[in-house]
C-alpha positions in Angstrom: 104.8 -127.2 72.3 105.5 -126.1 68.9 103.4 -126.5 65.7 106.1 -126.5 63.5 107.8 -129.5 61.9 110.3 -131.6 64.1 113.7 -132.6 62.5 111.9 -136.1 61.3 109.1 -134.0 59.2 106.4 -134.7 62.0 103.8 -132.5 63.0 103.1 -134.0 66.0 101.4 -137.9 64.7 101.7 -136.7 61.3 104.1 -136.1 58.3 107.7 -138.3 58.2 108.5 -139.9 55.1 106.7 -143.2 54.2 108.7 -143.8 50.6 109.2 -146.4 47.6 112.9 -147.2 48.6 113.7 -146.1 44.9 112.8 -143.0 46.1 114.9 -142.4 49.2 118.3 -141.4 47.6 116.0 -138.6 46.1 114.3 -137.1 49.0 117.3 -138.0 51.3 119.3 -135.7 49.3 117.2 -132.9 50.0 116.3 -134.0 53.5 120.3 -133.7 54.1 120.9 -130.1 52.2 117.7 -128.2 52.1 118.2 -126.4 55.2 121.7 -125.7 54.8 121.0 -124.6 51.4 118.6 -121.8 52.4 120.8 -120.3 55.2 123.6 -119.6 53.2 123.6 -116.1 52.6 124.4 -116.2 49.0 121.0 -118.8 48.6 119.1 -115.8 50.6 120.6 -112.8 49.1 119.6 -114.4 45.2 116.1 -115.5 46.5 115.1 -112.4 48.3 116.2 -110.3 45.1 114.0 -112.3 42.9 111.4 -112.2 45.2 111.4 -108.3 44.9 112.3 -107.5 41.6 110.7 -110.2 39.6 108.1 -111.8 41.6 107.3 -107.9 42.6 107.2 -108.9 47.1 106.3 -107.5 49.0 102.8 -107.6 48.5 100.2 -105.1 50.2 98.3 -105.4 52.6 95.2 -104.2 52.1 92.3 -102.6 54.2 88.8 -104.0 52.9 86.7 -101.1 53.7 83.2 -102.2 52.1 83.5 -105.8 53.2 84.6 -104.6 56.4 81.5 -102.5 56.9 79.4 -105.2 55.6 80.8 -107.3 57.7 81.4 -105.3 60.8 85.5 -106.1 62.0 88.7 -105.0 60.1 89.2 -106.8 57.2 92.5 -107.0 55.5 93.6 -108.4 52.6 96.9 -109.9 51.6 97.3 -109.3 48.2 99.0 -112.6 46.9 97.1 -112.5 43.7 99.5 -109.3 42.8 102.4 -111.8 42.7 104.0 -112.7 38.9 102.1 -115.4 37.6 99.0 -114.4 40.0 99.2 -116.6 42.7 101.5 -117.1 45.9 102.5 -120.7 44.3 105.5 -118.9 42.7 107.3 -118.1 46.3 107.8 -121.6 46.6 108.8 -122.1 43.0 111.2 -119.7 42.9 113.0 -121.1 46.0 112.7 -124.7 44.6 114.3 -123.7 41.1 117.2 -122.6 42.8 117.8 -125.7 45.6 117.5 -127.5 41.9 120.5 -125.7 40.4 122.2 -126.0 43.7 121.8 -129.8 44.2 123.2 -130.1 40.1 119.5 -131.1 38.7 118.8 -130.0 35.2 115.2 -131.4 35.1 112.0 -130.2 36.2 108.8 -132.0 37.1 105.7 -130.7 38.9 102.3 -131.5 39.2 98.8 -129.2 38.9 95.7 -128.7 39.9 94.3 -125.4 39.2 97.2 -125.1 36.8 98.4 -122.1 38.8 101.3 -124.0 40.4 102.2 -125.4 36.8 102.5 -122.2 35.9 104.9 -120.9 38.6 107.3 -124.3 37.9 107.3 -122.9 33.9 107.9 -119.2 34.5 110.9 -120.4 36.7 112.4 -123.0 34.3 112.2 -120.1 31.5 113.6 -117.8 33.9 116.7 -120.4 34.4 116.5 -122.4 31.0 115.7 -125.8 32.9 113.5 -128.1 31.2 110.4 -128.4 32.7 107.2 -131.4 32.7 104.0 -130.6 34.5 101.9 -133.2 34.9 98.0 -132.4 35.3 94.9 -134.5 35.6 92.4 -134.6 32.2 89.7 -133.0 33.5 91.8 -129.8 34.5 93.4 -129.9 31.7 89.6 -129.3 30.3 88.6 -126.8 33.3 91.6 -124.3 33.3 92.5 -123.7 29.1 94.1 -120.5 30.3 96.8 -122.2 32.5 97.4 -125.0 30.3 98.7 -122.3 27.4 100.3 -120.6 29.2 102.6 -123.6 30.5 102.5 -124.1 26.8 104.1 -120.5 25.9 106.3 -120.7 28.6 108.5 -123.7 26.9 106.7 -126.6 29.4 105.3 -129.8 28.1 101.8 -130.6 29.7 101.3 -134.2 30.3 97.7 -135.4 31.0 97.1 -137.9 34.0 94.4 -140.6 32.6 94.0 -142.8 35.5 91.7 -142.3 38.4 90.1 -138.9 38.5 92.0 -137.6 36.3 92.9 -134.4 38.5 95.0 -133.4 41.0 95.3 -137.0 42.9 96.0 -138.5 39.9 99.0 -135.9 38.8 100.6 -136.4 41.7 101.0 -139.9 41.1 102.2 -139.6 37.6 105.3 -136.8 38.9 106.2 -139.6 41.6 106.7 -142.2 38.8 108.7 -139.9 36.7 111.2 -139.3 39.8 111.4 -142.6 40.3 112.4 -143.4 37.2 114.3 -140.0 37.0 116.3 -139.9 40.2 119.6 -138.7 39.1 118.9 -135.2 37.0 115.6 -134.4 38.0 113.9 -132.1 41.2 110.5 -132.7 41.4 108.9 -129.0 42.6 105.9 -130.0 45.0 103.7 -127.3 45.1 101.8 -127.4 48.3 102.7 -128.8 51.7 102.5 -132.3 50.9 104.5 -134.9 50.1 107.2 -137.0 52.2 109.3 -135.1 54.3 111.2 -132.3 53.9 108.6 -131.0 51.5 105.9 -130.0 53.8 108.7 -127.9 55.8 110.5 -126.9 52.8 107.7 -125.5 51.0 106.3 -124.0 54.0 109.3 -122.2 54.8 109.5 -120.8 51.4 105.8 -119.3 51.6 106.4 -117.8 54.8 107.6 -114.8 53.1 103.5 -114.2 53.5 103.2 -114.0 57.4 106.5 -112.1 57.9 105.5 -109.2 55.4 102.3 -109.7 57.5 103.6 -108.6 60.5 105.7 -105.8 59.4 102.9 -104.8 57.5 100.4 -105.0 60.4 102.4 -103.3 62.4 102.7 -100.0 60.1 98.6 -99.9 60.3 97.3 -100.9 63.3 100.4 -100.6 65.9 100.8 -104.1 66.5 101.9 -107.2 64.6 99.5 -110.0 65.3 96.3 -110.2 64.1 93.2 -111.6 66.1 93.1 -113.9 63.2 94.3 -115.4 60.0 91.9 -116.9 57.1 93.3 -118.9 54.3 91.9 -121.5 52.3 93.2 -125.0 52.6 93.6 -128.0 50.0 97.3 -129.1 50.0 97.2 -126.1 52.4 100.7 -124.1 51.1 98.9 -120.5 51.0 97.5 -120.9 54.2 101.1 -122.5 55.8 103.2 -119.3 54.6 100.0 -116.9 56.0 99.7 -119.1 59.5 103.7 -120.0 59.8 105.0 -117.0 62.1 101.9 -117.1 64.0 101.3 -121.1 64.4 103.1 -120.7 68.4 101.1 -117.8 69.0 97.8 -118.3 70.6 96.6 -115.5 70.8 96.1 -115.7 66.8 93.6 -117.7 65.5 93.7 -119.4 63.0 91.0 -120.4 60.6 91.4 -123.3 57.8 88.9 -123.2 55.0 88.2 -126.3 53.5 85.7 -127.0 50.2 82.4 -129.1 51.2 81.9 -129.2 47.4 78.4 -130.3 47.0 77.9 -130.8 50.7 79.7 -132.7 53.3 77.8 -135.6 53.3 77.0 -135.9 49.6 79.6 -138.2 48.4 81.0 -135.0 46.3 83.0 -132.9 48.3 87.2 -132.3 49.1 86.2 -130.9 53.2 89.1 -133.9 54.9 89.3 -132.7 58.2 85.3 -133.6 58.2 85.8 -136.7 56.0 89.0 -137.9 56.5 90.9 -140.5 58.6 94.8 -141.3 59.8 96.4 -142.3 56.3 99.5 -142.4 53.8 99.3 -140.0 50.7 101.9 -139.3 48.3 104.4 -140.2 50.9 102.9 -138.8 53.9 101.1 -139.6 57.0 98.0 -137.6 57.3 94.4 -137.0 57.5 93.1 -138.6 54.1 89.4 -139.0 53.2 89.1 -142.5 52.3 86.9 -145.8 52.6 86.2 -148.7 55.2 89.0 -150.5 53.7 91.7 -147.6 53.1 90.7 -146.9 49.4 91.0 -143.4 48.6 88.4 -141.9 47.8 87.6 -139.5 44.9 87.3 -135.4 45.8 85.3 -133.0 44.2 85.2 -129.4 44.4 84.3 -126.9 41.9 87.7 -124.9 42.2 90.6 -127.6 40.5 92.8 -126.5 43.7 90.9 -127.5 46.6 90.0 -130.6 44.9 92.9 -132.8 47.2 91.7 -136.2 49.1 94.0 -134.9 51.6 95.8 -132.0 53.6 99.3 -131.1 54.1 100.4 -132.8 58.0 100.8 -129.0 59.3 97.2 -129.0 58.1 96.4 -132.3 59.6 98.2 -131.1 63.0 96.8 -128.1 63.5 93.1 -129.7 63.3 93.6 -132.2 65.6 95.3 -131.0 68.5 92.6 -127.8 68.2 95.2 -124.8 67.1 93.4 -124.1 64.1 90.0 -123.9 63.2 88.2 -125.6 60.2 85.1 -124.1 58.2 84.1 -126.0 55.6 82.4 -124.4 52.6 80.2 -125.1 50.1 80.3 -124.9 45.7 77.3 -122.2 46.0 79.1 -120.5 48.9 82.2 -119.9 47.5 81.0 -118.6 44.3 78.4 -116.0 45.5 81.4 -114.8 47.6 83.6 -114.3 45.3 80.9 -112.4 42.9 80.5 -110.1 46.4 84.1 -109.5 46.8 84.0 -108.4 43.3 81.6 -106.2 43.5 82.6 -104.7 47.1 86.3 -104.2 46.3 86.9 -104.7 42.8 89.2 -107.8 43.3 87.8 -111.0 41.4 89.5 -113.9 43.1 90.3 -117.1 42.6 87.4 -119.5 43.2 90.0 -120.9 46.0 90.5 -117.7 47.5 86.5 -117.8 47.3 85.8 -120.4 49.8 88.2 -118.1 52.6 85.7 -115.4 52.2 82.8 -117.3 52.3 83.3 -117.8 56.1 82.1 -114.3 56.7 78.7 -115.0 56.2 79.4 -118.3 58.8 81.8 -116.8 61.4 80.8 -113.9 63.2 83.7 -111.4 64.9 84.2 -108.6 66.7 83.8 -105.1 65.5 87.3 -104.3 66.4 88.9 -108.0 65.4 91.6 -107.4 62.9 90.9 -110.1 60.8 93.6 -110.9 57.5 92.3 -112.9 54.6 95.0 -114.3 52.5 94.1 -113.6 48.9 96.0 -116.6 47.4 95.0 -116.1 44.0 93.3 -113.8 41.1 90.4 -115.1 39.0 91.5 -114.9 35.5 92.0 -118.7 35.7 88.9 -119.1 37.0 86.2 -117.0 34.7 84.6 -119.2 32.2 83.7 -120.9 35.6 82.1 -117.7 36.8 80.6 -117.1 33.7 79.0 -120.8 33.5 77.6 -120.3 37.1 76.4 -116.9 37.0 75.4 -116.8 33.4 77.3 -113.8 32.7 
C-alpha cells in the first residue's frame, strides 16, 4: 500500500478531478505534461539551481536545545522560515513559474490566505517578468497589510474576494473563475495541496525538497535518516506534504498533522476538518470538507489567515482516515502562547501557523530519546500586529 497519489490523483477514496468541463482542457494540459516536465534534466538542473542560489536551499536543520529540555525528546527544527520570501510556499512557486513558461503561459493567477503564498507567486513573476493576479479574501486583505505591499512592490495586482467569507475559501473561488475565463494564456499557481488533480501531486512533489534535505540532514546528526516523527501544521496541508512525502511508506515514522480548533472544536468557530469534516467536493477535489446536513460549506475560522481552509488537501484527507497520520487539533490560545515560548526559548518568532505545530508539545508527550522534527513553515513578520493585539505588547 502506498500513501502517495495513484496515476488518477487519488489518495486512496480521495482526490481525482471533479471539474467545470471549461476547465478540463486546462488541467488536462498539465495532467498530461507535468511529470514529464519535471524529469527532464534541463527542468531539474534550472529548478535545483534556483532553489540554491536564490531561494537560499538547503535549509538547516536545527537542534532545539531549550525546547528540547523543556520538553524532554530531541527536538529539531526545519528551518523553512529561512527560505526567500520566509515561507516554504516559494518551493512550489518556483517550480510552478517554470511548468508555466514551459507549457507557453504568460499569465499568472494565484490565490492567498496568509498572503505568504501571494507573495511567493509575485517574487517569481518578477523574477521571470510574467504578469501576475493574486486573489485574496477582504478580511486578509485587512489582517496581513505586510503581505498585501509587498505583492504590491513586487509588480502584482491584489484583487479582493467580496463574496462569502471573504478569505481564503472565497479566493479560491475567484482564481477558478479567472481560469476559466482565461484558459489559453494563463497558469493558475495553487499554493497548497488542493485542488483537482495533478495539483495535489504536483505541488507535493515540488515541496518535497523539505523531507529529502531531511534525511540527508538527519543523517549527518543523529546517524540515521528517519525520524521517530514528523510535525507540521495542516490547512491546505503543502508544508506538511513536502515534510511527510519521503516518509509517508515508512511506518516506522510517525506522522503528526496539526490542525487549528480555532475557538474550540465544537464552537461553531474553528478550521480543525478531520474533526468536523465529511466526504465532499472542494475546489475540484474529493475530500474531507467541513460542511452542513445538506452539503453547504460551512464557514472556518482560525486566528492564523492560513489554517483558516474548510478543507484539507486529499493526501491530508488520506492519511487521516486510513490511520497513517495522526491529527492534533489546536486551539487560538494554544497556538499563540506557543509561539510567544518558542520565541523566547530559541529566538525564532514563527508564524502563527507554524504556532499550532508546536503547540502539540504541551498535548503529546514522547520519549526522552524520540527524535522528533518540527517543520517550521514560516517566520512571524507577517504575523506581529497579531501578536502584539493578543499579547498587548
Amino acid at each position: 500500500m502506498t500513501y502517495h497519489a495513484n496515476e488518477k490523483g487519488y489518495y486512496g477514496e480521495f482526490g481525482g478531478a471533479f471539474i467545470p468541463e471549461m476547465l478540463y482542457p486546462n488541467t488536462e494540459e498539465l495532467r498530461q505534461n507535468y511529470i514529464r516536465i519535471m524529469e527532464e534534466p534541463s527542468f531539474k538542473e534550472e529548478f535545483d539551481q534556483l532553489l540554491r542560489d536564490y531561494v537560499g536551499r538547503p535549509t538547516p536543520l536545527y537542534f532545539a536545545e531549550r525546547l528540547s529540555k523543556k520538553y524532554k525528546a530531541k527536538l529539531y527544527l526545519k528551518r523553512e522560515d529561512l527560505c526567500h520570501t520566509g515561507a516554504h510556499k516559494v518551493n512550489n512557486t518556483i517550480g510552478q513559474i517554470l511548468m508555466a513558461k514551459k507549457l507557453g503561459k504568460n499569465r499568472i493567477i494565484a490565490e492567498t490566505g496568509a498572503g505568504q503564498h501571494g507573495v511567493a507567486t509575485a517574487t517569481v513573476c518578477a523574477l521571470m517578468g510574467i504578469d501576475c493576479v493574486v486573489y485574496m479574501g477582504e478580511i486578509d486583505i485587512a489582517r496581513q497589510a505586510p503581505n498585501v505591499a509587498r505583492m504590491k512592490m513586487l509588480g502584482a495586482e491584489v484583487r479582493p474576494a467580496l463574496s462569502g467569507s471573504r478569505t481564503l475559501k472565497d479566493a479560491t473561488n475567484e482564481a477558478i473563475r479567472d481560469w476559466i475565463n482565461n484558459p489559453v494564456d494563463t497558469h493558475y499557481i495553487i499554493g497548497s495541496v488542493v485542488g483537482p488533480h495533478p495539483y495535489p501531486d504536483m505541488v507535493a512533489r515540488f515541496q518535497s525538497v523539505i523531507s529529502e534535505e531531511i534525511k540527508w540532514q538527519l543523517k549527518e546528526k543523529e546517524g540515521r535518516e528517519n525520524p521517530d516523527y514528523v510535525v507540521a501544521c495542516v490547512g491546505g496541508g503543502s508544508n506538511a506534504a513536502g515534510a511527510y512525502y519521503h516518509y509517508l511508506d515508512t511506518p516506522e515514522v510517525g506522522i503528526i498533522a496539526v490542525e487549528a480548533a480555532g475557538k474550540g472544536i465544537d464552537t461553531g468557530e474553528s478550521a480543525a476538518t478531520s474533526a468536523l469534516g465529511k466526504e465532499g467536493i472542494i475546489h475540484g477535489s474529493k475530500t474531507l470538507l467541513m460542511q452542513t446536513a445538506d452539503g453547504q460549506i460551512t464557514e472556518p475560522y482560525s486566528i492564523s489567515a492560513g489554517l483558516d481552509y474548510p478543507g484539507v488537501g486529499p493526501m491530508h484527507a488520506h492519511l487521516f482516515r486510513s490511520g497513517r497520520g495522526e491529527f492534533i487539533s489546536i486551539t487560538d490560545d494554544e497556538a499563540m502562547i506557543a509561539g510567544l515560548e518558542v520565541s523566547q526559548l530559541e529566538g525564532i518568532i514563527p508564524a502563527i501557523e507554524t504556532s499550532h505545530a508546536f503547540a502539540i508539545l504541551n498535548h503529546r508527550k514522547f520519549k526522552e530519546d524520540d527524535i522528533v522534527v518540527i517543520n517550521l513553515s514560516g517566520r512571524g513578520d507577517k504575523d506581529l500586529n497579531t501578536y502584539i493585539d493578543y499579547f498587548k505588547l
